[in-house]
N, C-alpha and C positions, 0 to 999 in steps of 0.2 A: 710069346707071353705079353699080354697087353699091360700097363701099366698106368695107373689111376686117372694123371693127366691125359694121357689119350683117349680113356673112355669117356674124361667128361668133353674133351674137344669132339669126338663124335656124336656126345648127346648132343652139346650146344649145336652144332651143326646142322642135324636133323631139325630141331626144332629152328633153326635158321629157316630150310629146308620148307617147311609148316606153313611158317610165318608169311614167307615171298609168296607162298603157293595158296594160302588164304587172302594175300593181297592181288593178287591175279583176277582168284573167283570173282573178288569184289569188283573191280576194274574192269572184267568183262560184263559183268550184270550191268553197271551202270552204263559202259557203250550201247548196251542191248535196250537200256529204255532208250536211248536217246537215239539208235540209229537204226535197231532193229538188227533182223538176224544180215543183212547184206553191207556192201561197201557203204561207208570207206572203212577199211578191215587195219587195223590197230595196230603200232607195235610200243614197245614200251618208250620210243622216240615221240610216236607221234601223239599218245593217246590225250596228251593234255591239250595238246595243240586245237584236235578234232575237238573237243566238250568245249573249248572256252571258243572256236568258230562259232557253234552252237549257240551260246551264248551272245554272240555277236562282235566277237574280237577278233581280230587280227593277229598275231603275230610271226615273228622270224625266233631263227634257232642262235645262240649264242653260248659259247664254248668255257667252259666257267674256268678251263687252265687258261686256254691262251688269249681268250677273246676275243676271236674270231666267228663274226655274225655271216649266220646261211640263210637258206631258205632252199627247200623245205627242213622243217627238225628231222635230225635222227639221232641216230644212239650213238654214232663215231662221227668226231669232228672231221671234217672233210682236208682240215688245215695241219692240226697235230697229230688225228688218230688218237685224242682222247676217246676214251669206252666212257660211257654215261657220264657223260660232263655236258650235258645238254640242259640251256634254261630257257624259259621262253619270255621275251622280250617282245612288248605292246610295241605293234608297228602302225606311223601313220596309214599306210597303207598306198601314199603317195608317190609318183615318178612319172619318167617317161617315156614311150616305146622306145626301143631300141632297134627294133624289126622284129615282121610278122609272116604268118604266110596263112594262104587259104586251105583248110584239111577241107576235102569232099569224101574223104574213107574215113568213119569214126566209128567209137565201141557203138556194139548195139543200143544199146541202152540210150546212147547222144544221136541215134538216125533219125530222129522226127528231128532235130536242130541243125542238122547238115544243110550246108558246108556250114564249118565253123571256122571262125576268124581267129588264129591262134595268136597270140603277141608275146612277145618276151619285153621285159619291164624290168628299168635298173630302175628300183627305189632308192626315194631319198635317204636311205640309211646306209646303202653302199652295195648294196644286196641285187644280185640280178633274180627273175625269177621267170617261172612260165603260165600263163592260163588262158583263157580267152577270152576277148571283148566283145561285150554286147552292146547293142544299140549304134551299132557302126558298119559302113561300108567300108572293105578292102582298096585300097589306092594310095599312092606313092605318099601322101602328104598325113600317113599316121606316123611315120616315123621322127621324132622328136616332141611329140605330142606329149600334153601333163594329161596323165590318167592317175583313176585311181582303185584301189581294190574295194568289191563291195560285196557283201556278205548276202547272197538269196539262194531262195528256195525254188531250186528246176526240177521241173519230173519227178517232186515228191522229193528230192532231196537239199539237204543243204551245201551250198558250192560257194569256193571263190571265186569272182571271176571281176575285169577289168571294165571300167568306163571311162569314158574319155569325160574329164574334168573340166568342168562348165569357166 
């Protein structure tokens, strides 16, 4: 026999339920102008991340228990195992190679830009990260180089990717 309070904890819940599942719909619709029906495919870590790139921003992922900054965001801190404690935090977008290598096998989708110059980049926030550099040749003297992350549109999409800092 159910008893008053549990029914209204089951209503509330549903309509909790509702609520998440109404804010979703929304959430997808707006990815869906801005990026259409294909990648970069969404999750509730990254999706602010993706629309403010969009925008033209940068940033890294920082952990609102322990404050511990990552990159890329996600929904579990990499450091505590916080669940959604993810906030997104303006990055200059600055640092400098760490090491790189050259990919000659890439997704479909990046074959007309093969070989791509892949680099890993500790930013000046503490952050390591990965993506690749354009406008650069492969050879020993990238390593310790100030790049930095810039926000363009490749093959119809919008990307991060590295340049070596003037």
């Amino acid at each position: 026999m159910n008893s008053q309070p549990e029914q209204l904890s089951e209503e509330a819940f549903a309509v909790r339920v509702r609520e998440r599942e109404k804010e979703a719909r929304s959430r997808y619709e707006a990815h869906r102008r801005t990026w259409g029906e294909g990648v970069p495919h969404f999750s509730e870590g990254t999706f602010e991340f993706w629309q403010r790139l969009a925008e033209g921003q940068f940033h890294i992922g920082r952990c609102t228990q322990c404050s511990h900054t990552y990159f890329p965001p996600r929904v579990i801190c990499p450091n505590c195992w916080a669940a959604d404690a993810v906030e997104l935090v303006a990055s200059k977008g600055t640092g400098r190679i760490f090491s790189y290598t050259v990919a000659h096998r890439v997704a479909n989708s990046l074959q007309s830009l093969a070989p791509l110059l892949m680099v890993c980049i500790d930013l000046d926030e503490g952050v390591r990260m990965f993506t690749w550099l354009r406008g650069a040749q492969g050879d020993a003297q990238l390593v310790g180089k100030r790049c930095r992350v810039s926000i363009e549109t490749i093959l119809g999409r919008i990307r991060f990717v590295a340049r070596l800092a003037e």
